[in-house]
VOLUMTI-392836 format. One record per residue (C-alpha): z negated, y, x negated; residue in one letter. Coordinates in nm, 2 decimals, padded with zeros to 4 digits. Each point is the difference from the previous one (the first is absolute). Layout:
BEGIN
((Z; Y; X); "A")
...
***
This chain:
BEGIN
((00.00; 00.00; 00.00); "X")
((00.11; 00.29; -00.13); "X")
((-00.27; 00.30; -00.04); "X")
((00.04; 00.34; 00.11); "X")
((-00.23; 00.24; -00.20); "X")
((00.02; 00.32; -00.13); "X")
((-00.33; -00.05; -00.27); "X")
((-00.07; -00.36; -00.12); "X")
((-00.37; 00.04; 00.08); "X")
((-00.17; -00.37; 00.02); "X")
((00.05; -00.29; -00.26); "X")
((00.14; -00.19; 00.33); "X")
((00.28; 00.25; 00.00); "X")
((00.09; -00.01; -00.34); "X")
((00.05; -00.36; 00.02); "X")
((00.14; -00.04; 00.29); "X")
((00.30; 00.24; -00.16); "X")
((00.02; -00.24; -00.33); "X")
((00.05; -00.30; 00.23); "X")
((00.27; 00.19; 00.15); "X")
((00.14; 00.10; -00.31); "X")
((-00.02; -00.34; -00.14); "X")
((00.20; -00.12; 00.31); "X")
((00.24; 00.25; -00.03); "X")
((00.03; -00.05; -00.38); "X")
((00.01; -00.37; -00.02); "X")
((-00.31; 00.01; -00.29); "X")
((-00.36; -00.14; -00.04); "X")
((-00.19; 00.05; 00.29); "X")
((-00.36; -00.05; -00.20); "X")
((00.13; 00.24; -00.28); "X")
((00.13; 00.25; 00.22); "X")
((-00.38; 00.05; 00.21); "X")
((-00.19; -00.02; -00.37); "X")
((00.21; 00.30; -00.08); "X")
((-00.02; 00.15; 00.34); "X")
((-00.39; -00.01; -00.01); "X")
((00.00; 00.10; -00.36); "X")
((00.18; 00.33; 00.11); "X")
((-00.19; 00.05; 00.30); "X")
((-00.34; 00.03; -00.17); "X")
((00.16; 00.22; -00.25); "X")
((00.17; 00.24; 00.24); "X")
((-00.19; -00.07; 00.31); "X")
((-00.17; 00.38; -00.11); "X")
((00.29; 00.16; -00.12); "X")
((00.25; 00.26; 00.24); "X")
((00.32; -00.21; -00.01); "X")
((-00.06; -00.38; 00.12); "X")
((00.26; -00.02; 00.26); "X")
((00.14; -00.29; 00.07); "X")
((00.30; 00.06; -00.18); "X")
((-00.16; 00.09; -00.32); "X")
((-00.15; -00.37; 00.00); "X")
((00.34; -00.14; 00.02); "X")
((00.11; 00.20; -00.26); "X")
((-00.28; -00.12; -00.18); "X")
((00.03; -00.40; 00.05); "X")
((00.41; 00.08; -00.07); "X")
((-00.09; 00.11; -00.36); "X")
((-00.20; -00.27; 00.00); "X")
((00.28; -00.28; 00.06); "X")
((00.27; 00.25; -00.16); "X")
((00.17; 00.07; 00.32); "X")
((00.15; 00.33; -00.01); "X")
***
């Protein structure tokens, strides 16, 4: 299920949007919410933790442009 956020604001959310990322980028599933929790507690704080900047995140991650 696809999420709808403008703010990533739980852990929940964040990996709810890795397993959707996983699913739409064919990679680890495990790997992809380690990374996703990873970046939430470091930007869970911070002004820019959209949605989008997690995918951008777990894309660097697996070299995805």
């Amino acid at each position: 299920m696809k999420m709808a956020v403008d703010q990533v604001k739980t852990n929940m959310e964040a990996l709810q949007i890795a397993r959707d990322f996983a699913t739409d980028e064919n990679v680890n599933e495990g790997r992809v919410e380690a990374y996703a929790e990873t970046w939430f507690d470091a930007r869970k704080d911070a002004d820019s933790s959209s949605p989008t900047d997690l995918r951008a995140y777990l894309a660097s991650r697996f070299e995805h442009p």
